[in-house]
matplotlib code that plots the C-alpha trace (Angstrom):
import matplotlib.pyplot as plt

x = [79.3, 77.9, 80.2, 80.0, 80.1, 83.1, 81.6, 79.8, 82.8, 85.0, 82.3, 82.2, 85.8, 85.9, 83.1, 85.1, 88.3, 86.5, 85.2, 88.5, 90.2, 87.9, 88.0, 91.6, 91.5, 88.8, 91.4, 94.3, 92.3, 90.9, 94.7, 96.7, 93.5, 94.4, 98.0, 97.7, 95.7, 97.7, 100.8, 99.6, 100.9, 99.3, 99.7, 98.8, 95.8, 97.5, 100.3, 97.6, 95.9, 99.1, 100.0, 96.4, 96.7, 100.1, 99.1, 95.4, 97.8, 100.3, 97.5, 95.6, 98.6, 99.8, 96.1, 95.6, 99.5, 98.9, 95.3, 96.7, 99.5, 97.1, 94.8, 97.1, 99.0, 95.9, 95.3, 92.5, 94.2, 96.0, 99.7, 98.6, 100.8, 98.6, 101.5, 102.4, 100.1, 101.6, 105.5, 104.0, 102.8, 105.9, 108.1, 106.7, 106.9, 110.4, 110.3, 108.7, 105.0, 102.8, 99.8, 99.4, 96.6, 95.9, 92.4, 90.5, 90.6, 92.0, 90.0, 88.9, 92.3, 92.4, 96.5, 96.8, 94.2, 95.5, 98.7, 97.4, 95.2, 98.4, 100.8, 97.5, 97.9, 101.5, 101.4, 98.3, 100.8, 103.7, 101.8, 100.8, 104.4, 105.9, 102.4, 103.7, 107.5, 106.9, 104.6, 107.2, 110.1, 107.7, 107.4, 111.0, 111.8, 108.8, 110.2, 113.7, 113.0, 111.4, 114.1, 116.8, 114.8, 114.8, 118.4, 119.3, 117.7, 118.5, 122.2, 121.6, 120.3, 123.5, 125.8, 124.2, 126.5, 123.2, 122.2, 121.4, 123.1, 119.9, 119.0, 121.4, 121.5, 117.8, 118.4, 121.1, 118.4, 116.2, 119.2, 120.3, 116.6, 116.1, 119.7, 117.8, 114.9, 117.0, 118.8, 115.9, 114.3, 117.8, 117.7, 113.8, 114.4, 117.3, 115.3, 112.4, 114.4, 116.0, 112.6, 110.9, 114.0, 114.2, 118.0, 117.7, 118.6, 115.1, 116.2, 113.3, 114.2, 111.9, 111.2, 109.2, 107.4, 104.9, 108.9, 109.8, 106.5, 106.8, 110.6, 109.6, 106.5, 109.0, 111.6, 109.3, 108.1, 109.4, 107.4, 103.8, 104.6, 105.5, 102.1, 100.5, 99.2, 97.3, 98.9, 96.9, 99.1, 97.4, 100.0, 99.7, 102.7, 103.5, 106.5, 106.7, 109.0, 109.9, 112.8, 113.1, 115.1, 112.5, 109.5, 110.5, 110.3, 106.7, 106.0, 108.6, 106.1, 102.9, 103.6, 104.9, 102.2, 99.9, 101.4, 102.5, 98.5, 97.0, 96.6, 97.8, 96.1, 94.7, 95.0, 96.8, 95.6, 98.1, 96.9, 98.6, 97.1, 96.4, 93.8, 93.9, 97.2, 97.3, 98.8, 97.3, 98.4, 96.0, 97.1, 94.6, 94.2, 92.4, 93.7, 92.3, 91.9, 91.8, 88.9, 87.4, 89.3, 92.5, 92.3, 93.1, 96.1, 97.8, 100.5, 101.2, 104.2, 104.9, 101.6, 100.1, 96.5, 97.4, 98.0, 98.6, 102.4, 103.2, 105.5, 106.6, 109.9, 106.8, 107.5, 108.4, 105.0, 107.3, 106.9, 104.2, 105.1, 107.9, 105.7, 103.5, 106.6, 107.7, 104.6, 104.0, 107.3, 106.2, 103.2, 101.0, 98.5, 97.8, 94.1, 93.3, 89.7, 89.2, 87.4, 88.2, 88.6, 87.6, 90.8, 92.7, 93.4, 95.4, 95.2, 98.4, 98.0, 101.1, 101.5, 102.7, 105.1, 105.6, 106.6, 109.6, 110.4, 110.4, 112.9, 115.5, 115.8]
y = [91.9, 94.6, 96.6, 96.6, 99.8, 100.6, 102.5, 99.6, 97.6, 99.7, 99.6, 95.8, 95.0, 97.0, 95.4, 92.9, 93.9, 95.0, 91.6, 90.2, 92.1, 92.3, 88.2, 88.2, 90.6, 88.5, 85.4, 87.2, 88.0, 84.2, 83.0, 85.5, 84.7, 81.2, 81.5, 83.7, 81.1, 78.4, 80.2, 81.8, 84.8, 88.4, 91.4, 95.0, 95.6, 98.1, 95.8, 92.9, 95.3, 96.4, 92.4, 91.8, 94.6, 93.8, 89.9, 90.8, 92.9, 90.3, 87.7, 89.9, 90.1, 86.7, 85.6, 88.5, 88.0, 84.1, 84.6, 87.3, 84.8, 82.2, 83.8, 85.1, 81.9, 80.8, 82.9, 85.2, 88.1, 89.1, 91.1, 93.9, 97.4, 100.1, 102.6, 100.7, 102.3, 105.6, 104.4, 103.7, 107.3, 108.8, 106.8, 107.6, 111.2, 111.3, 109.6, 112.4, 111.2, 114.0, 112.5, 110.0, 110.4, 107.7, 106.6, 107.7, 103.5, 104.5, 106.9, 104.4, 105.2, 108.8, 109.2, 107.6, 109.0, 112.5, 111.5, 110.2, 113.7, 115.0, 113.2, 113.9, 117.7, 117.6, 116.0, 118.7, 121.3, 119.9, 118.8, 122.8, 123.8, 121.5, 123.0, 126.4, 125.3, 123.7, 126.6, 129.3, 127.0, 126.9, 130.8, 132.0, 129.7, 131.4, 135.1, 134.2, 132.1, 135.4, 137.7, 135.3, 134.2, 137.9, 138.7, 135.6, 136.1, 139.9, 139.1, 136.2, 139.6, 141.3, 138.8, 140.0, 142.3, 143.7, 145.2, 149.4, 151.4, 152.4, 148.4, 147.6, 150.6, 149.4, 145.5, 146.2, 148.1, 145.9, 143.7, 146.1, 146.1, 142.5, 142.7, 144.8, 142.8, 139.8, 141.6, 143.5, 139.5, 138.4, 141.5, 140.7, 136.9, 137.8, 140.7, 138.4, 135.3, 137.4, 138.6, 135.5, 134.3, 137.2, 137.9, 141.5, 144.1, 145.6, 148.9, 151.3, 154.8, 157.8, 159.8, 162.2, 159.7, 162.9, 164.0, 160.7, 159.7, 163.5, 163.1, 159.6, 161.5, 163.9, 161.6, 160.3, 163.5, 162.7, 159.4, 161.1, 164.5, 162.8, 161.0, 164.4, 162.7, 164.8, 164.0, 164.9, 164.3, 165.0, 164.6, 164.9, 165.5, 162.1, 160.8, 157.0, 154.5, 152.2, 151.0, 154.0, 152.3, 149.0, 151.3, 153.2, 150.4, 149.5, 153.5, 153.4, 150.3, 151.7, 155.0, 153.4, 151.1, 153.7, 156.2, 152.9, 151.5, 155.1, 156.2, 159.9, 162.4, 160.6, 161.1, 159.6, 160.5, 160.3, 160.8, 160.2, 160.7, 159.4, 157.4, 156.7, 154.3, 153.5, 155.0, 155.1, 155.6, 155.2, 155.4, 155.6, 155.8, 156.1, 153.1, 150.2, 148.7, 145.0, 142.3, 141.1, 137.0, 139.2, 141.2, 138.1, 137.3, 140.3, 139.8, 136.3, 136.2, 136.6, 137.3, 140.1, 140.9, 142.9, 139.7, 142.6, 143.6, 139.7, 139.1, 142.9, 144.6, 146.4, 144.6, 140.6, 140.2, 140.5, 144.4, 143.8, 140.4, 142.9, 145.5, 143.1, 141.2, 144.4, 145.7, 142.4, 142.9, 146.5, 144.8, 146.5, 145.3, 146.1, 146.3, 146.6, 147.8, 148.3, 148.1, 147.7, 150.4, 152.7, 152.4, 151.0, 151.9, 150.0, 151.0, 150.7, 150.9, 150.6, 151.1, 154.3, 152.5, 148.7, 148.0, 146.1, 148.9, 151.3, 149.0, 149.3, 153.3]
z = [220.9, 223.5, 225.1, 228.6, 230.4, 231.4, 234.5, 235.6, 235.0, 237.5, 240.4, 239.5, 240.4, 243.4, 245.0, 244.3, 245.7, 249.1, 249.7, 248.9, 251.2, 253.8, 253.9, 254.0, 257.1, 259.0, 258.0, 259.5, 262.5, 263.2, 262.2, 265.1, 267.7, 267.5, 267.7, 270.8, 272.2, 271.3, 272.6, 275.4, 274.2, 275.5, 273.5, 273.1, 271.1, 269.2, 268.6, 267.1, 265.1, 263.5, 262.7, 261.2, 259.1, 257.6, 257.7, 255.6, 253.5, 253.1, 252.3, 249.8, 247.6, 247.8, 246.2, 243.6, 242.4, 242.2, 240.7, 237.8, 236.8, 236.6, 234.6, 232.4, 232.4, 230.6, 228.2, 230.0, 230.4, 227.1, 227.5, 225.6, 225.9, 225.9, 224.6, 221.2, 219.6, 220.8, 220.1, 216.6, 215.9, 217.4, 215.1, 212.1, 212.9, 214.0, 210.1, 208.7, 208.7, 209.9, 208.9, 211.5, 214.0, 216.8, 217.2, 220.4, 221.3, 224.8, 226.5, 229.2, 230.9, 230.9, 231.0, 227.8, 226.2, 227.2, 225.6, 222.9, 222.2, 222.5, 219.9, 217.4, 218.1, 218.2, 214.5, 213.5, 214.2, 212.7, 209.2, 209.3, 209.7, 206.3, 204.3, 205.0, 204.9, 201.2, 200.3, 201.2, 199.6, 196.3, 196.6, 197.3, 194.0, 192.2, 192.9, 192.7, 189.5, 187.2, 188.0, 187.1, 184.1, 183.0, 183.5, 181.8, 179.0, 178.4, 179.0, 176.2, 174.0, 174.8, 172.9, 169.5, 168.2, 165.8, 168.7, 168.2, 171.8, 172.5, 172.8, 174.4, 176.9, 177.6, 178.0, 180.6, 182.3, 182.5, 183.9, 186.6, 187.8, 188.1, 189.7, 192.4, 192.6, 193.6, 196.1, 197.4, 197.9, 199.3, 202.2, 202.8, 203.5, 205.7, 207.9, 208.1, 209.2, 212.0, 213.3, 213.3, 215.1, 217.7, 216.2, 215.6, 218.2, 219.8, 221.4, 222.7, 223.2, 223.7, 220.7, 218.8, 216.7, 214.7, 213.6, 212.2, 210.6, 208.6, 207.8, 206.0, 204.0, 203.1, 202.0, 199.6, 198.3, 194.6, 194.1, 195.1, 193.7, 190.5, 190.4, 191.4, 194.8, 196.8, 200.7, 203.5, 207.0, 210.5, 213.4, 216.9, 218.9, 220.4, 222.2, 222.4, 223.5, 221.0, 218.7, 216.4, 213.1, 213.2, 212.8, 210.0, 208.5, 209.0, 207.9, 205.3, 204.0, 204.4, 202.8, 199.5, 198.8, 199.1, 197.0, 194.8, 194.4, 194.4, 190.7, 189.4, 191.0, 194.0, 197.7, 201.0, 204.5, 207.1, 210.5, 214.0, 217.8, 220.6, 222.0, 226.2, 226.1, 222.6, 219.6, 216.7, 213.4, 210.6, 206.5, 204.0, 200.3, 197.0, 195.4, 193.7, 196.9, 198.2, 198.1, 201.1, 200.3, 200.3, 203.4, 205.4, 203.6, 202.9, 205.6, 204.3, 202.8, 199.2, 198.8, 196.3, 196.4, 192.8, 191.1, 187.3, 189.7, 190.7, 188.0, 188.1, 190.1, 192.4, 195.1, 196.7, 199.2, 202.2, 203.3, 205.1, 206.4, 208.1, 209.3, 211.1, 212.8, 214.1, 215.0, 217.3, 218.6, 220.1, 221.3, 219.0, 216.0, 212.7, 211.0, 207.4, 206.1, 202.0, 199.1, 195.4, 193.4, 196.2, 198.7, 201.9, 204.9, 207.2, 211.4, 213.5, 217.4, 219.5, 223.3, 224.4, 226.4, 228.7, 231.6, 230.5, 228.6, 230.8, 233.3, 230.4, 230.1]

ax = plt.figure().add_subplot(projection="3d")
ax.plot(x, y, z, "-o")
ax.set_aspect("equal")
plt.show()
């Protein structure tokens, strides 16, 4: 069957319509003349203008009321209710059903068919939010399975009494470590949660951020001096107006997994400065690098472009998860730019200082 266009349809009725009332109006009009006549009764024109309106009116209803029960008295115009569908979909995902989508069957009446766009991006969104809820449910388990495995089965070890000290010095170790990994995990989870939930305490201060970015490089002195690291750090004086303690950690971040992926006898390039309104800080290295598929996911969480440290106490895949959070929360953005077995470098720009900011010093 053709479908008729819906267009044409619209301009249809209202011709339509216009004749319909335009006849009632010349009825009311022929109807008050002859009871004026009839009745002798003068009034003022505005007054019978006003009564021919409201009687065409009047008149106008009383025939398309009476002609829409008929017809649908009769079967011709179907009861149907254009937002069932709609109910439908909303039920199912109140039930938990995220892959409904409603058919574009509606767009003739734009208000439901806007809604209807709507409850199918409302369920896009939510279907994308259980994929990465299940995914980071499967991942917590998967790094919170391997240490427990380990510590489980070393403290099994421990019960031999064949056992040399030296052994057993080394399995409880090995215990200890994993003990760390798990809390290390635990603390991540929880700093991350309270981020992404805007729980944690964001205090901006001016500061010398050159002084803390050389106290950090300093404090880890005994991890790149031990792998014979060559660390080159430029700093510009800069004062900057942000929350001191959360940036450390994004430094605190970058500077391990440099010195961390860098093999013995490599370098790190630290340099700080200024550019216009923006800080930037820029870390890079001579490490194994990151492939192209990875750089977009490296600030996923629990994910480890070096796929040799995934089952190792290196690291959970949530530091720099962190560092972007807070980076975001500063208003700033992070870029990284690599390439296997030649190095990384990741790019921090932050705001010298905002507005807001400023109101709260």
């Amino acid at each position: 069957m053709k479908r008729v266009n819906p267009r044409l349809l619209r301009i249809t009725w209202l011709i339509i319509l216009l004749v319909l009332v335009t006849g009632m109006f010349a009825v009311s009009f022929f109807l008050t003349a002859y009871l004026y006549r009839i009745t002798n009764l003068n009034l003022p024109a505005w007054l019978t203008q006003v009564m021919n309106s409201l009687l065409g009116l009047l008149f106008t209803a009383l025939i398309l009321g009476s002609a829409a029960l008929f017809a649908r008295a009769r079967g011709w115009i179907p009861v149907e209710n254009v937002f069932k569908p709609i109910i439908e979909a909303l039920e199912k995902i109140a039930a938990g059903d995220f892959s409904i989508r409603l058919d574009n069957q509606l767009r003739d009446n734009q208000i439901v068919g806007e809604l209807a766009n709507s409850v199918n991006k409302m369920a896009l969104e939510l279907d994308q939010m259980e994929n990465m809820r299940q995914e980071f449910i499967s991942n917590v388990s998967h790094e919170i399975q391997s240490p427990l495995t380990s510590i489980r089965g070393f403290a099994r070890a421990l019960e031999n009494d064949r056992l040399s000290t030296e052994e057993r010095h080394h399995y409880l170790s090995i215990i200890e470590n994993e003990s760390t990994r798990l809390s290390r995990i635990s603390e991540n989870l929880l700093r991350l949660a309270s981020l992404e939930s805007d729980q944690v305490r964001f205090e901006p201060k001016l500061y010398r951020l050159d002084r803390q970015i050389r106290n950090l490089i300093l404090a880890c002195e005994p991890q790149w001096m031990e792998k014979e690291i060559d660390m080159s750090v430029s700093l510009e004086e800069i004062e900057i107006t942000a929350d001191e303690d959360l940036l450390s950690q994004v430094w605190i971040n970058f500077i391990h997994n440099s010195v961390k992926f860098t093999p013995r006898g490599g370098t790190v390039s630290v340099d700080l400065h200024r550019h216009d309104s923006q800080i930037v800080f820029k870390i890079t290295d001579t490490g194994i690098g990151i492939s192209e598929e990875d750089q977009t996911r490296v600030f996923q969480r629990f994910f480890k472009a070096d796929k040799s440290r995934t089952r190792s106490n290196d690291g959970s895949g949530l530091g720099l998860s962190i560092a972007e959070k807070i980076v975001e929360m500063h208003r700033g953005t992070i870029e990284v730019t690599s390439k296997l077995g030649e190095g990384t470098t990741f790019t921090v720009s932050l705001p010298l200082v905002t507005q807001e900011w400023t109101a709260r010093l």
